[in-house]
Chimera marker file (.cmm) of the C-alpha trace (Angstrom):
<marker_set name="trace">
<marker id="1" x="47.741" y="192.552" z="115.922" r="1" g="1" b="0" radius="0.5"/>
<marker id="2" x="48.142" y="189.758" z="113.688" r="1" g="1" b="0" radius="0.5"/>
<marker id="3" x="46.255" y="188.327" z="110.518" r="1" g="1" b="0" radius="0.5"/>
<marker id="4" x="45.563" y="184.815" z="110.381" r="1" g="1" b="0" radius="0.5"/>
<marker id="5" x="44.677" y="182.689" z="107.163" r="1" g="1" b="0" radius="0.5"/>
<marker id="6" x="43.798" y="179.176" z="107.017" r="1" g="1" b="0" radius="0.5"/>
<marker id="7" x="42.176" y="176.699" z="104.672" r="1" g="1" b="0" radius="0.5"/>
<marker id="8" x="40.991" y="172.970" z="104.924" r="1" g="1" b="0" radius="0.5"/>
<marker id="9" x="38.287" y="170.814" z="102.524" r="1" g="1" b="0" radius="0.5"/>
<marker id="10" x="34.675" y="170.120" z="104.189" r="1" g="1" b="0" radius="0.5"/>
<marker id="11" x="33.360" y="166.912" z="103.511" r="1" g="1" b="0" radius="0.5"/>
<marker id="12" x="30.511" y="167.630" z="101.067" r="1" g="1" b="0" radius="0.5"/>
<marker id="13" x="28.256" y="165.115" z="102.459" r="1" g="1" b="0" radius="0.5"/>
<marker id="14" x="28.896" y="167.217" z="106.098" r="1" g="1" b="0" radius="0.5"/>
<marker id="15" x="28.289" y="170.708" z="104.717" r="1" g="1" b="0" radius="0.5"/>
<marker id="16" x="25.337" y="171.034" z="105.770" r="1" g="1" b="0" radius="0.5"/>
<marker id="17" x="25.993" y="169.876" z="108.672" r="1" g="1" b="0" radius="0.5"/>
<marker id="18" x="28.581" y="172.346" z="109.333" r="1" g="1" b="0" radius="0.5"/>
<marker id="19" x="26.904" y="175.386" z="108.671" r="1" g="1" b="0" radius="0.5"/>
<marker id="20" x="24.410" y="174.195" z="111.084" r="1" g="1" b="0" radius="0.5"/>
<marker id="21" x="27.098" y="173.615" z="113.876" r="1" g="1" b="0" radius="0.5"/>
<marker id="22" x="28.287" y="177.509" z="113.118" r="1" g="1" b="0" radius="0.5"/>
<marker id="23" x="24.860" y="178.980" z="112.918" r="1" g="1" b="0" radius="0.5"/>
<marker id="24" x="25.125" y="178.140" z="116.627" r="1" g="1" b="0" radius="0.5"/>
<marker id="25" x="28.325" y="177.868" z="118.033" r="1" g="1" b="0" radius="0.5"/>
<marker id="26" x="28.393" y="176.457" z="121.669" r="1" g="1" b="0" radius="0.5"/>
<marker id="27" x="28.779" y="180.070" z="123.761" r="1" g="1" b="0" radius="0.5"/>
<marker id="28" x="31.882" y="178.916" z="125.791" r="1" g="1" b="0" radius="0.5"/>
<marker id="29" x="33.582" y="178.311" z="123.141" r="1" g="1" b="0" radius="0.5"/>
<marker id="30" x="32.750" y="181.785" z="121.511" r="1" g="1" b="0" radius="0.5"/>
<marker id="31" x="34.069" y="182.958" z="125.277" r="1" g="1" b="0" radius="0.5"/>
<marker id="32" x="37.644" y="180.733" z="124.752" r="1" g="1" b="0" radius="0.5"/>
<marker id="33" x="38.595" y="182.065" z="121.823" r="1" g="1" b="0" radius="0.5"/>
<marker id="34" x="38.293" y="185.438" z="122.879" r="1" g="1" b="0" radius="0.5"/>
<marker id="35" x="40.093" y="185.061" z="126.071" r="1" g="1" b="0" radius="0.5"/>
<marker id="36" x="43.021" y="183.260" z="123.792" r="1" g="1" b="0" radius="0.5"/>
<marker id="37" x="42.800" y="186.910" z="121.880" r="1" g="1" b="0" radius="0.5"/>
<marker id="38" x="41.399" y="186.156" z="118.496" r="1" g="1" b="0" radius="0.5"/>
<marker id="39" x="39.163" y="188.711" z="117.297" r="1" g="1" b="0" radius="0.5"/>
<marker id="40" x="37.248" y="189.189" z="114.089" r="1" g="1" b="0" radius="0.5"/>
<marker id="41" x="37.118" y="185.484" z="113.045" r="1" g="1" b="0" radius="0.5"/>
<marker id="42" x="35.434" y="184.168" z="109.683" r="1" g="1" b="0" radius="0.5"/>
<marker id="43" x="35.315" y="181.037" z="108.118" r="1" g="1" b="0" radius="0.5"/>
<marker id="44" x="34.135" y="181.577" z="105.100" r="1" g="1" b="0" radius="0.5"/>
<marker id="45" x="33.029" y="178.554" z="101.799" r="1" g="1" b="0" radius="0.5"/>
<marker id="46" x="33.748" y="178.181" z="98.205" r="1" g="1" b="0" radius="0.5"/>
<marker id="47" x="34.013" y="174.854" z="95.694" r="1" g="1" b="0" radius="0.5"/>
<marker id="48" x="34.817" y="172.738" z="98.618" r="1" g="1" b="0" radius="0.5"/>
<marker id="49" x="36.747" y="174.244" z="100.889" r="1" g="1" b="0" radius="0.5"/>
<marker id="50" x="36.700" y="176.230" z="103.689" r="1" g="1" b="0" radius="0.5"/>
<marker id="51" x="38.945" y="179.753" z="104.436" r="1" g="1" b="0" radius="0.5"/>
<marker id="52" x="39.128" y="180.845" z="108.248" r="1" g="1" b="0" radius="0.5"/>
<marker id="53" x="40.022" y="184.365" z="109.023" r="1" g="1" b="0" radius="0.5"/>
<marker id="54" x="41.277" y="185.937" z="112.612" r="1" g="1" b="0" radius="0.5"/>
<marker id="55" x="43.288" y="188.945" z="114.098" r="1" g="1" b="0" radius="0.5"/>
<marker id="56" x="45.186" y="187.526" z="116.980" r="1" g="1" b="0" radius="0.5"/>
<marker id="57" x="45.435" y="190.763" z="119.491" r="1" g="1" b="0" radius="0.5"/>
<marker id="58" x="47.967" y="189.260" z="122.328" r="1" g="1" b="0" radius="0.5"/>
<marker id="59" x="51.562" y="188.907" z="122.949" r="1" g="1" b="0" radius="0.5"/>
<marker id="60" x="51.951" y="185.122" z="122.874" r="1" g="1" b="0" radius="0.5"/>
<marker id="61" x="50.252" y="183.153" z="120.680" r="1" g="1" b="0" radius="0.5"/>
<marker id="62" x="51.646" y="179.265" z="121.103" r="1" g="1" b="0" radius="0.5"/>
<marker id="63" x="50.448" y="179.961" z="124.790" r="1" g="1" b="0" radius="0.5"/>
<marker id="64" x="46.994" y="181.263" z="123.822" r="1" g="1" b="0" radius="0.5"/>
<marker id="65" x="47.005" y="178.246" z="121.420" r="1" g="1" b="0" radius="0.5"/>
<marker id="66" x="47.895" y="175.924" z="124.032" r="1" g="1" b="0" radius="0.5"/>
<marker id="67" x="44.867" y="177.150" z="126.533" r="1" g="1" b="0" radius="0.5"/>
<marker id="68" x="42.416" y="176.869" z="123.867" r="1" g="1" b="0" radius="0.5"/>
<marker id="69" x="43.209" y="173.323" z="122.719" r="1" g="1" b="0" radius="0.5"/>
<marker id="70" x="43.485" y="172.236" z="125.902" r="1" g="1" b="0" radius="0.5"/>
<marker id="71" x="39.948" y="173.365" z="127.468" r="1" g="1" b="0" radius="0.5"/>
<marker id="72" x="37.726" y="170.596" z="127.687" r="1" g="1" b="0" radius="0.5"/>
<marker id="73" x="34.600" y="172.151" z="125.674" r="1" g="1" b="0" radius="0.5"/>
<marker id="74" x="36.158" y="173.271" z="122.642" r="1" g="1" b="0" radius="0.5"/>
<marker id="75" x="37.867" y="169.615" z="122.406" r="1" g="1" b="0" radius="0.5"/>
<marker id="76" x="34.213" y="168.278" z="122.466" r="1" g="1" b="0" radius="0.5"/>
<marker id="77" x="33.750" y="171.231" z="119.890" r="1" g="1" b="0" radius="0.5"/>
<marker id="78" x="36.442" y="169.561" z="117.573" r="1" g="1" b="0" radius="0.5"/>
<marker id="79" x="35.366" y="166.495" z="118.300" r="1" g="1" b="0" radius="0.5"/>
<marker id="80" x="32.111" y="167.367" z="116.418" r="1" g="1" b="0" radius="0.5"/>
<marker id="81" x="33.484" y="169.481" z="113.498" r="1" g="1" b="0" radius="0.5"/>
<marker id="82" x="36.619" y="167.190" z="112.642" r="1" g="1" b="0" radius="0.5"/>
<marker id="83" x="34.222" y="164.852" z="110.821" r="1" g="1" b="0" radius="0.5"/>
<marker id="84" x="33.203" y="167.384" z="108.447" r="1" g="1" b="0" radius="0.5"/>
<marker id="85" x="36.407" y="168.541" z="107.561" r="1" g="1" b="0" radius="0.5"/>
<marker id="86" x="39.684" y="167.201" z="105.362" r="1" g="1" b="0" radius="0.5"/>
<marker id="87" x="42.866" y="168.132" z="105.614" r="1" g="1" b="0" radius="0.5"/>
<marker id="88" x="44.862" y="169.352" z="102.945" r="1" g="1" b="0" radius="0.5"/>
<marker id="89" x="47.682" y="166.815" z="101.869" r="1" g="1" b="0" radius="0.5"/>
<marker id="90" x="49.904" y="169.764" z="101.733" r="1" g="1" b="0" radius="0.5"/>
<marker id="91" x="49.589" y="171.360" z="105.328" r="1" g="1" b="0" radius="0.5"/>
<marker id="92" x="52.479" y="171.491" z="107.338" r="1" g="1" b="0" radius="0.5"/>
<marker id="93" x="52.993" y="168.818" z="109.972" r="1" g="1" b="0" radius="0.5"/>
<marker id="94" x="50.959" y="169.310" z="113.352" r="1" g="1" b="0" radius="0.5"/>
<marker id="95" x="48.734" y="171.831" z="111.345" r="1" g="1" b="0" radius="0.5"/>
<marker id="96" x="44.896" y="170.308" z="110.756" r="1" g="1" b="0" radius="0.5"/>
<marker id="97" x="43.783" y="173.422" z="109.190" r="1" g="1" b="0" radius="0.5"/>
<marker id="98" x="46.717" y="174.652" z="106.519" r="1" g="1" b="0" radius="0.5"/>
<marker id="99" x="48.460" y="177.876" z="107.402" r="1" g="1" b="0" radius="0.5"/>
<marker id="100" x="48.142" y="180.184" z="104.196" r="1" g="1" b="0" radius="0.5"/>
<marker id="101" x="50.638" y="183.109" z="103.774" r="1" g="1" b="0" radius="0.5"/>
<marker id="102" x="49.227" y="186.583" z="103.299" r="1" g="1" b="0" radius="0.5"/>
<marker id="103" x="49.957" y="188.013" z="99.984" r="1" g="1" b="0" radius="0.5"/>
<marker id="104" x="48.804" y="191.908" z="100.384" r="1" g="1" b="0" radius="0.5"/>
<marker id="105" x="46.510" y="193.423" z="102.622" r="1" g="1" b="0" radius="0.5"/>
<marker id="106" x="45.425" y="197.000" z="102.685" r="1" g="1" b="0" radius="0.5"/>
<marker id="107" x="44.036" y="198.917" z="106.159" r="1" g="1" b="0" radius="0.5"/>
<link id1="1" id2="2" r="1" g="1" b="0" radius="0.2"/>
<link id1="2" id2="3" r="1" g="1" b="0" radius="0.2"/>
<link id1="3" id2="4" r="1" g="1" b="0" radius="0.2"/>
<link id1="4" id2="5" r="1" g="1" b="0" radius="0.2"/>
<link id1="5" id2="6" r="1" g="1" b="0" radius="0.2"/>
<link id1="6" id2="7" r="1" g="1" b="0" radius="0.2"/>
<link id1="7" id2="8" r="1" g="1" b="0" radius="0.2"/>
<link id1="8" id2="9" r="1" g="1" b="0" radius="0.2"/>
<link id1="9" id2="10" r="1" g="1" b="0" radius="0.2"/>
<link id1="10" id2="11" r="1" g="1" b="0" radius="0.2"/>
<link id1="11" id2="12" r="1" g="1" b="0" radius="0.2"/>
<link id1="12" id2="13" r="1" g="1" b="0" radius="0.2"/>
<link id1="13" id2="14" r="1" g="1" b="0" radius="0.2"/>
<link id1="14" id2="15" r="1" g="1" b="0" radius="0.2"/>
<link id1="15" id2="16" r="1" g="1" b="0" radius="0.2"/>
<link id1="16" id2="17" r="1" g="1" b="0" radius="0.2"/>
<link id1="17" id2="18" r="1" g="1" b="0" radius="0.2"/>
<link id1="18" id2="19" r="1" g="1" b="0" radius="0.2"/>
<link id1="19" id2="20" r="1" g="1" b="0" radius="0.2"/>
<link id1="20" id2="21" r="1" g="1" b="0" radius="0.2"/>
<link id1="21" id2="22" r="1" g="1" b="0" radius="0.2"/>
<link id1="22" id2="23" r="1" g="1" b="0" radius="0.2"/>
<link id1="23" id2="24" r="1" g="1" b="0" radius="0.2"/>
<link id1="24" id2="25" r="1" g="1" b="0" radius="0.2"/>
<link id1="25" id2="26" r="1" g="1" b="0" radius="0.2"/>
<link id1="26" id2="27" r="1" g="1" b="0" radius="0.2"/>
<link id1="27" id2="28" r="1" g="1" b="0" radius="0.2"/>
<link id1="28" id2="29" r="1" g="1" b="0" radius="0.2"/>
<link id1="29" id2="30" r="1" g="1" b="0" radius="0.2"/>
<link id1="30" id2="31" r="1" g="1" b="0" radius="0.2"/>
<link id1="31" id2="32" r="1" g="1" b="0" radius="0.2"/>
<link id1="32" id2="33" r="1" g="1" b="0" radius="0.2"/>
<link id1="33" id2="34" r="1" g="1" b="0" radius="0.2"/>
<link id1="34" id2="35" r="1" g="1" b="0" radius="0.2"/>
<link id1="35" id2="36" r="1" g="1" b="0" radius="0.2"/>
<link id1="36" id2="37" r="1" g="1" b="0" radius="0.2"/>
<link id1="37" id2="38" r="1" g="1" b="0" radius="0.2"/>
<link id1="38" id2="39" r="1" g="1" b="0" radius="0.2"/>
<link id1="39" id2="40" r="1" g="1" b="0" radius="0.2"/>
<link id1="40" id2="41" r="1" g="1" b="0" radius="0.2"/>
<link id1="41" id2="42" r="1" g="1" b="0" radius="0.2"/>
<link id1="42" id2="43" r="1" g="1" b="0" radius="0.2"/>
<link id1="43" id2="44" r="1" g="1" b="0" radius="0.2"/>
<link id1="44" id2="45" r="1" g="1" b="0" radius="0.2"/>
<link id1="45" id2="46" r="1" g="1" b="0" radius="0.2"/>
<link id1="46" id2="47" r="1" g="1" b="0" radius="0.2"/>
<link id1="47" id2="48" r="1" g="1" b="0" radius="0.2"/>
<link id1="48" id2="49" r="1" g="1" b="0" radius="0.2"/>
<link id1="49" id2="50" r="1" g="1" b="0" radius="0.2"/>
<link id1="50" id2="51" r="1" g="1" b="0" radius="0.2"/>
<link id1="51" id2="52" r="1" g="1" b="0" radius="0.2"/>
<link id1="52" id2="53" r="1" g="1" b="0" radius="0.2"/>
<link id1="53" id2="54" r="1" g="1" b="0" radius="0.2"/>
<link id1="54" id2="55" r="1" g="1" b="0" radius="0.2"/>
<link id1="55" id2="56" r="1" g="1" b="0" radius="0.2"/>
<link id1="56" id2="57" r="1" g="1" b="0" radius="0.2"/>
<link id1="57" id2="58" r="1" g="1" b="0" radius="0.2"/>
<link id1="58" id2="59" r="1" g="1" b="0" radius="0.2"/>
<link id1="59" id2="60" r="1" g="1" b="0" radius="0.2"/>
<link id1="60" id2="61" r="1" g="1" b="0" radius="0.2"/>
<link id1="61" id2="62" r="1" g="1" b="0" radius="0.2"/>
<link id1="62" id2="63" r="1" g="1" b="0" radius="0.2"/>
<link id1="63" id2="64" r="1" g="1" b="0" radius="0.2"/>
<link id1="64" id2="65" r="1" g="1" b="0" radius="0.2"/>
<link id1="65" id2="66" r="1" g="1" b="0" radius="0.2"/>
<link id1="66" id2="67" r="1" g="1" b="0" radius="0.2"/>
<link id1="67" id2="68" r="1" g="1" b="0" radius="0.2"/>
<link id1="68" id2="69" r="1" g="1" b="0" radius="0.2"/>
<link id1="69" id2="70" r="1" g="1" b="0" radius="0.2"/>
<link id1="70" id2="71" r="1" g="1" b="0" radius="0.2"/>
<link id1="71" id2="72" r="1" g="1" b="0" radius="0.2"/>
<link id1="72" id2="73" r="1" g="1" b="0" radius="0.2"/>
<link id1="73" id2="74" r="1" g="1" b="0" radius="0.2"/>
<link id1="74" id2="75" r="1" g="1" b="0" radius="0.2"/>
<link id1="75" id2="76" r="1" g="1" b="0" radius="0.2"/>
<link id1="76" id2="77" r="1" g="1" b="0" radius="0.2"/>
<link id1="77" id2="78" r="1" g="1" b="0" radius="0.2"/>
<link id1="78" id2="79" r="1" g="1" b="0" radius="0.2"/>
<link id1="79" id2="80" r="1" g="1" b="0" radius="0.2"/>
<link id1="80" id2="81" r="1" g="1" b="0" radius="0.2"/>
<link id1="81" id2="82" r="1" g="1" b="0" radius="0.2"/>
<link id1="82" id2="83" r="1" g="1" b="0" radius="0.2"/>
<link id1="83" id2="84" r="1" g="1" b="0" radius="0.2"/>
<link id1="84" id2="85" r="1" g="1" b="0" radius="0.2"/>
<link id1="85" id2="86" r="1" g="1" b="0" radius="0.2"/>
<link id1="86" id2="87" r="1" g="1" b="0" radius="0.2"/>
<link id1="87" id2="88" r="1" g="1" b="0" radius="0.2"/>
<link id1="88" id2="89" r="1" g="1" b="0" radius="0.2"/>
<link id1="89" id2="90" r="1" g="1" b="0" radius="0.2"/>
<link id1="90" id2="91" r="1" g="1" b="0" radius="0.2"/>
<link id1="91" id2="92" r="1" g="1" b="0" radius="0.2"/>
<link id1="92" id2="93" r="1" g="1" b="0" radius="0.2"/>
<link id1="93" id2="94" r="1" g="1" b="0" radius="0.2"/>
<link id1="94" id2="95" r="1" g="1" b="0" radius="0.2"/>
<link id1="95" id2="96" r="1" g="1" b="0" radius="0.2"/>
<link id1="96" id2="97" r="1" g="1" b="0" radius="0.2"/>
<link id1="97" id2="98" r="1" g="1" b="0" radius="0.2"/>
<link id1="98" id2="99" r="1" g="1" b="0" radius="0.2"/>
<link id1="99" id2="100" r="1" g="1" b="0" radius="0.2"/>
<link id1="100" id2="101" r="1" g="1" b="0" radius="0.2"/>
<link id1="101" id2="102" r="1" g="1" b="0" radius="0.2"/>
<link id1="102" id2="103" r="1" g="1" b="0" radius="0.2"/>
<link id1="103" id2="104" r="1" g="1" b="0" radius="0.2"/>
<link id1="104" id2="105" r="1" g="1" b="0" radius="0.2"/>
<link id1="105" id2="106" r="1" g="1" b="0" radius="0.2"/>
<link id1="106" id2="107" r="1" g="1" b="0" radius="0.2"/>
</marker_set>
């Protein structure tokens, strides 16, 4: 298992709207990213930007990646929630949400 960290800006204007969207996220979506073996996932808000959480449990994870993006729901998904979020200037390229590098963690 791996731990996964990631941070991006919301819109403050679209907060609201965002916690609505992920007081009720669309249930085949919930189903992808648990057949793409993410487990335990959290986004979670504070002064404007938003920190994402996951333990990825499978054995290839640019594959996994590859399914999710490319299933037709959760791109509708994105579609809705991209709006509410900003990048930050200093992700990496290809990244929308920023990677962030884990600095201790204790089981």
């Amino acid at each position: 298992m791996k731990r996964y960290g990631s941070v991006i800006k919301v819109r403050s204007e679209k907060l609201d709207e965002y916690k609505k969207l992920h007081r009720n996220v669309w249930p085949d979506v919930l189903k992808k990213i648990k057949e793409c073996n993410i487990d335990n996932y959290s986004i979670y808000y504070k002064d404007g930007y938003l920190f994402s959480y996951y333990e990825y449990t499978g054995d290839n994870y640019e594959e996994d990646m590859a399914k999710m993006a490319a299933d037709s729901v959760t791109q509708k998904w994105w579609e809705i929630c991209k709006p509410c979020q900003e990048p930050l200037e200093t992700r990496e390229k290809g990244e929308w949400w920023a990677d962030m590098e884990e600095v201790f963690h204790q089981d």
